[in-house]
MIVO-807457 format. One line per field, with one value per residue (C-alpha): x, y, z; residue in three letters; residue number from 1. Coordinates in steps of 0.001 Angstrom, whole numbers. Example, Ala and Ser with C-alpha at 12.3 -4.5 7.8 and 13.67 -1.06 7.14 Angstrom:
# residues 2
c1 <- (12300 / 13670)
c2 <- (-4500 / -1060)
c3 <- (7800 / 7140)
res <- (ALA / SER)
n <- (1 / 2)
END
This chain:
# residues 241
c1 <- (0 / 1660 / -68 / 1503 / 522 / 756 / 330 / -2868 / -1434 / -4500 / -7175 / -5231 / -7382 / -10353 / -8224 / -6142 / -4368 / -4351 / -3579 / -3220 / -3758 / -2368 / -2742 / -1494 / -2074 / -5278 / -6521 / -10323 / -12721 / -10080 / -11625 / -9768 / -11002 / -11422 / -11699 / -13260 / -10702 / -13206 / -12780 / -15123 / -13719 / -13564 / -12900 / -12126 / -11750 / -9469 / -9306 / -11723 / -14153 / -14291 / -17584 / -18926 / -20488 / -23579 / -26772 / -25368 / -24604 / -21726 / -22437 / -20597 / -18943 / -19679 / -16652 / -16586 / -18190 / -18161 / -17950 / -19381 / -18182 / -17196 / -19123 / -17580 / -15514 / -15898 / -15322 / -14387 / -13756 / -11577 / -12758 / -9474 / -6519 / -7089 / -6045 / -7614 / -6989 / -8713 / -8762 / -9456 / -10950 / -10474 / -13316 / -15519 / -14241 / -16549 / -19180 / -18078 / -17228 / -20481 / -23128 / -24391 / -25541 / -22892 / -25072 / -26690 / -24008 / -22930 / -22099 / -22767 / -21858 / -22987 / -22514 / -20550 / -21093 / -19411 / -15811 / -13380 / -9749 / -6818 / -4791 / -3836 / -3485 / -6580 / -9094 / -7860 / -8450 / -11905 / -12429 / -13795 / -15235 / -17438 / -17920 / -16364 / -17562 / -15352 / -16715 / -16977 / -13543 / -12049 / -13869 / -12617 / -8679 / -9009 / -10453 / -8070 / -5008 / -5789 / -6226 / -9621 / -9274 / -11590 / -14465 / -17414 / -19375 / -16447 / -15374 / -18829 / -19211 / -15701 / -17220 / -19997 / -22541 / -24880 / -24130 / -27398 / -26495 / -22924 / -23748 / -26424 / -24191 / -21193 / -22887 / -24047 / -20023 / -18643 / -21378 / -21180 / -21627 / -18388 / -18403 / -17935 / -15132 / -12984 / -13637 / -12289 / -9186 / -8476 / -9180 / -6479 / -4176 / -3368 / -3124 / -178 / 877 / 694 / 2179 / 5339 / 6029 / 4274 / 2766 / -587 / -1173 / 642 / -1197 / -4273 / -3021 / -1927 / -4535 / -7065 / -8699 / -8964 / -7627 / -6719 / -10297 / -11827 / -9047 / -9618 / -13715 / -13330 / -11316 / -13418 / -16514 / -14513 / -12299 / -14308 / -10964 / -8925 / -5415 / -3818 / -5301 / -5325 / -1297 / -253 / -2378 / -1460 / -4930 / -6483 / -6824 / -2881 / -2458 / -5301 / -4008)
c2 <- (0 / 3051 / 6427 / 9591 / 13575 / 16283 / 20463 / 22450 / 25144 / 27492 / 26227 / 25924 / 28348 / 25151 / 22149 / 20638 / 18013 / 15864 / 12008 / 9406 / 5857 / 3089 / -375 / -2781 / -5865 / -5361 / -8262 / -8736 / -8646 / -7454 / -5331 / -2417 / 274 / 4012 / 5858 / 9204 / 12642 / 15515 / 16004 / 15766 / 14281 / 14293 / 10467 / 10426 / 6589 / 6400 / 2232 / -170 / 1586 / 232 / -1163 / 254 / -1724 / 306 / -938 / -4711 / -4512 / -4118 / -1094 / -175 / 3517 / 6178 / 7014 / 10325 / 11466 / 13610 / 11819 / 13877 / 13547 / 10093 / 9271 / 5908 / 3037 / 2489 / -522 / -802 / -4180 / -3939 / -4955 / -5479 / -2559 / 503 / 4214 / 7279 / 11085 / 12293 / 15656 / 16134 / 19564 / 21566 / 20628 / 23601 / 23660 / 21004 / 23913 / 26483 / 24438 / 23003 / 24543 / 22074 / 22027 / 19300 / 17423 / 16286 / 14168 / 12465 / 9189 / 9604 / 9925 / 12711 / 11491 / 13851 / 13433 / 16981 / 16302 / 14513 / 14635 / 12234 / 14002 / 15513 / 19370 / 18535 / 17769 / 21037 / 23082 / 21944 / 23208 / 26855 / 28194 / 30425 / 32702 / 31609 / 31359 / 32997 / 32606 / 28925 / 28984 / 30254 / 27813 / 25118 / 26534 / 26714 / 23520 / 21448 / 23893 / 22594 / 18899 / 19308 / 20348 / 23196 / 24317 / 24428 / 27074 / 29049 / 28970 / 29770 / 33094 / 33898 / 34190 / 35582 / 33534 / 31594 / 27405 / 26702 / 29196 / 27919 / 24140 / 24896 / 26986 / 24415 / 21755 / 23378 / 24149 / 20924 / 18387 / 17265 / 19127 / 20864 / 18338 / 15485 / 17013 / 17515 / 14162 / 13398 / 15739 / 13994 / 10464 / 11421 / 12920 / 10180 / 7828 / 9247 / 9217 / 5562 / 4909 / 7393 / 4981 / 7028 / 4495 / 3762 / 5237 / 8650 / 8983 / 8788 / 11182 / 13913 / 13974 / 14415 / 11207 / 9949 / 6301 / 4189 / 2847 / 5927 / 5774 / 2499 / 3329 / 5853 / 3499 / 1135 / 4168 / 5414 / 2411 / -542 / -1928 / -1636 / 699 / -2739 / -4289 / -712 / -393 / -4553 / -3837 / -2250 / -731 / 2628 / 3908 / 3662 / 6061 / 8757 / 8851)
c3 <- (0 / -937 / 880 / 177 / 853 / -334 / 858 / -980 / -3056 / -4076 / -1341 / 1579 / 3575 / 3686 / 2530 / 5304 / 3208 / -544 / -748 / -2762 / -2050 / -4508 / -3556 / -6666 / -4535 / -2657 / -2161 / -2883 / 106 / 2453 / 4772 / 6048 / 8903 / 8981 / 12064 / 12662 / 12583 / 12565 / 8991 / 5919 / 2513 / -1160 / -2689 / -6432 / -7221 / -9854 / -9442 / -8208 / -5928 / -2146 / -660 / 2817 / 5196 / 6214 / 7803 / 8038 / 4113 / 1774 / -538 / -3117 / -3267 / -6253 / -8389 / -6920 / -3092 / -664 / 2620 / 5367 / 9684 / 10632 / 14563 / 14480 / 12620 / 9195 / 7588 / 3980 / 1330 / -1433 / -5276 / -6858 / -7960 / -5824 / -6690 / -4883 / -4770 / -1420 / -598 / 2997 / 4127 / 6838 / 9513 / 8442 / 4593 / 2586 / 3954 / 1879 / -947 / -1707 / 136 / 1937 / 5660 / 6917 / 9349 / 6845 / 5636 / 8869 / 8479 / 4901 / 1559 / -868 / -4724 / -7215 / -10884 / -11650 / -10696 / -13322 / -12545 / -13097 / -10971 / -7104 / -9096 / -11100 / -8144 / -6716 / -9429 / -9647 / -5899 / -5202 / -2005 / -525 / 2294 / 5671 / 9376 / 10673 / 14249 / 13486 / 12157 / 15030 / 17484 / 14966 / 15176 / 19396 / 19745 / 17542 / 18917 / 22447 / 21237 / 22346 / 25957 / 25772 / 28084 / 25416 / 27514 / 28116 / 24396 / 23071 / 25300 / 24471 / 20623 / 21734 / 21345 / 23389 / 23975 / 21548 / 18667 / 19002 / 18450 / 15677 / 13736 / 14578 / 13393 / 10422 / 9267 / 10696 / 10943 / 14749 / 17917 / 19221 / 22113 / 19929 / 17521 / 20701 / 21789 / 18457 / 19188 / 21644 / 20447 / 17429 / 19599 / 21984 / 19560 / 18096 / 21574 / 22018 / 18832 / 19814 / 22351 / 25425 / 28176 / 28131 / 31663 / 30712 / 27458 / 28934 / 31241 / 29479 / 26661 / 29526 / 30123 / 33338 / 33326 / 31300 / 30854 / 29854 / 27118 / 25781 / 25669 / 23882 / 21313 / 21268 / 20155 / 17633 / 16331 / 17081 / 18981 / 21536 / 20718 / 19998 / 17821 / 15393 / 16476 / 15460 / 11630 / 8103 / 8275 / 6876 / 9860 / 10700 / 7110 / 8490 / 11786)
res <- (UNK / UNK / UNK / UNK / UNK / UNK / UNK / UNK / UNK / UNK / UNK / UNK / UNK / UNK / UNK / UNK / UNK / UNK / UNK / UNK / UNK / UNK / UNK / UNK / UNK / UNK / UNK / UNK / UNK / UNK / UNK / UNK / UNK / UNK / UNK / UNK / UNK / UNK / UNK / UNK / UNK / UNK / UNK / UNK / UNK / UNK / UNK / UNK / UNK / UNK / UNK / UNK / UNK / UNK / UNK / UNK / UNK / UNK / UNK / UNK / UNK / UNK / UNK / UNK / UNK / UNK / UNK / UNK / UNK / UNK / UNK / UNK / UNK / UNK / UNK / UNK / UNK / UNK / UNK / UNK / UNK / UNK / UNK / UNK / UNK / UNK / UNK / UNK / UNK / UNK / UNK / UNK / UNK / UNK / UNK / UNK / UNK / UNK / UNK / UNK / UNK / UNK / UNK / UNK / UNK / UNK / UNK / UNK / UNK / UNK / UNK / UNK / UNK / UNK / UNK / UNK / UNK / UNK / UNK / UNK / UNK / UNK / UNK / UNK / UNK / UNK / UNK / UNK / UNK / UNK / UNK / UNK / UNK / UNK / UNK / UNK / UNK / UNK / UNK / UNK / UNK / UNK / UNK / UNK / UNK / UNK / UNK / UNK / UNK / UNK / UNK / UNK / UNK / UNK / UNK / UNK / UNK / UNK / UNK / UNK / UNK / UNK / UNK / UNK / UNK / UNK / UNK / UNK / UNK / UNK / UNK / UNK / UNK / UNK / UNK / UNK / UNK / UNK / UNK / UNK / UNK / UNK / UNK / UNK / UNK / UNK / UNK / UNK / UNK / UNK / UNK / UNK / UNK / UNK / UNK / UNK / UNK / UNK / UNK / UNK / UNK / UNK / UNK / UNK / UNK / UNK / UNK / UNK / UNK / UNK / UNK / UNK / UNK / UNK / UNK / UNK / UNK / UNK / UNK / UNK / UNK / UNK / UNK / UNK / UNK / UNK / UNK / UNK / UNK / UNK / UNK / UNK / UNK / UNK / UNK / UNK / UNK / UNK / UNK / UNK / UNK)
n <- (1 / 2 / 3 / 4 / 5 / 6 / 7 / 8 / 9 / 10 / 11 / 12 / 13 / 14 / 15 / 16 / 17 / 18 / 19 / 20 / 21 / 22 / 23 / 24 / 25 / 26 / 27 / 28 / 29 / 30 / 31 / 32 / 33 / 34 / 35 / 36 / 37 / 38 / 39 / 40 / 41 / 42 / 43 / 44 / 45 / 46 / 47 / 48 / 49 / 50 / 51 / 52 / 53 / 54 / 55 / 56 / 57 / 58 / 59 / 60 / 61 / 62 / 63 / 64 / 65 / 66 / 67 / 68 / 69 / 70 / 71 / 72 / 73 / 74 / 75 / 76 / 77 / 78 / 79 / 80 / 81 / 82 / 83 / 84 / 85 / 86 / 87 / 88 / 89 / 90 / 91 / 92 / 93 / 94 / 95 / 96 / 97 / 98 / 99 / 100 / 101 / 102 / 103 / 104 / 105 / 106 / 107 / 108 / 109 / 110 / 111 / 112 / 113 / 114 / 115 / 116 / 117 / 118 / 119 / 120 / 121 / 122 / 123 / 124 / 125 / 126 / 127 / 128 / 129 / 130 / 131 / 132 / 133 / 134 / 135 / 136 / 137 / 138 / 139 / 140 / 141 / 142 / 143 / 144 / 145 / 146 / 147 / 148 / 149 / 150 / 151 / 152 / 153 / 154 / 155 / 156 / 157 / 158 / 159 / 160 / 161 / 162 / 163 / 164 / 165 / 166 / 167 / 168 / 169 / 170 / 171 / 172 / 173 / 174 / 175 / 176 / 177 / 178 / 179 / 180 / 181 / 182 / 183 / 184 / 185 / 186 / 187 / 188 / 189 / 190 / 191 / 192 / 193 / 194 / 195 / 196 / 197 / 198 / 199 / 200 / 201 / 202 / 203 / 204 / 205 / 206 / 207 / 208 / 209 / 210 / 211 / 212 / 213 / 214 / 215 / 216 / 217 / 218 / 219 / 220 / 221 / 222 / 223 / 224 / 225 / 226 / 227 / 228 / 229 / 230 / 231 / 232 / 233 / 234 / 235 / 236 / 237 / 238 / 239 / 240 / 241)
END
């Protein structure tokens, strides 16, 4: 499996990062894992689509999606030669690209017909946005800044707003509740800890959890496995983590 990334040039104010993903000897029906990072994504499949498993079934994925907020694992099958140019957006940026109000796509996909590229600087190009947040922005840069340690009360009257206009208009940009994207902050975070050789117990520590337990939970609601069993595999997940 060969992943590989690469900086946005022109739309680096909403795009976090580009990949590709090659994978000349997938095997077929070998399922892989994604786990949730707080942000949305664009999938052009350039090879053999994946299929999802979504409501106990394997579905197959459109050519071309936009994959709105991951709350939990998802699983994925390979059908064969894999290539895919994913363009992963700022937590707020799929917003201002297309339009659309980004709880609706939680734990979705969103079909694209409109996008043809054959390349990382192709998809790019295609990609224009429009008017920011900016108070959603900033709530977005805090939060992920702090790894997700951040008093959600405190932040939202700090921005001037009150806790129920924050977490509509949050949820709008982003497409889960400021709550869960620091859980997810911290969820990523520590599990670049573990894998930098940090101890379990001072992991857990230091990205705010309160044992060790609370850690693996947390895991297990996000990953669908204990730290482990993610850390021992050549999985997605490892590559988006």
């Amino acid at each position: 499996m060969d992943y590989r990334e690469f900086e946005p040039r022109a739309s680096s104010a909403f795009v976090e990062r580009i990949w590709q993903l090659d994978d000349n000897a997938a095997t077929p029906g070998a399922i892989q894992r994604v786990v949730p990072d707080g942000r949305p994504e664009l999938i052009l499949n350039l090879g053999e689509p994946f299929e999802a498993f979504q409501n106990g079934e394997w579905v197959r994925q459109p050519r071309c999606f936009l994959a709105g907020q991951l709350t939990g694992p998802l699983l994925l099958r390979s059908n064969g030669l894999a290539k895919i140019i994913g363009i992963r957006f700022r937590a707020d940026g799929a917003r201002r690209v297309f339009g659309v109000p980004m709880q609706e796509l939680t734990d979705t996909f969103l079909p694209l017909d409109r996008f043809d590229a054959r390349s990382v600087r192709e998809a790019e190009a295609l990609l224009h946005a429009g008017d920011e947040d900016f108070t959603i922005a900033e709530s977005v840069r805090r939060a992920t800044a702090a790894h997700g340690l951040v008093d959600i009360a405190r932040l939202a009257r700090d921005l001037h707003l009150s806790t129920r206009q924050f977490e509509r208009r949050f949820r709008d940009a982003v497409g889960i509740t400021p709550k869960l994207f620091c859980r997810i902050q911290r969820f990523q975070r520590v599990f670049r800890e573990i894998e930098a050789g940090r101890d379990w117990i001072t992991a857990a520590q230091e990205c705010g959890y309160y044992d060790q337990s609370h850690l693996v939970n947390d895991f297990r609601e996000f990953a669908g496995d204990p730290p482990t069993a993610l850390l021992a595999g050549d999985e997605l997940a490892r590559h988006f983590l």
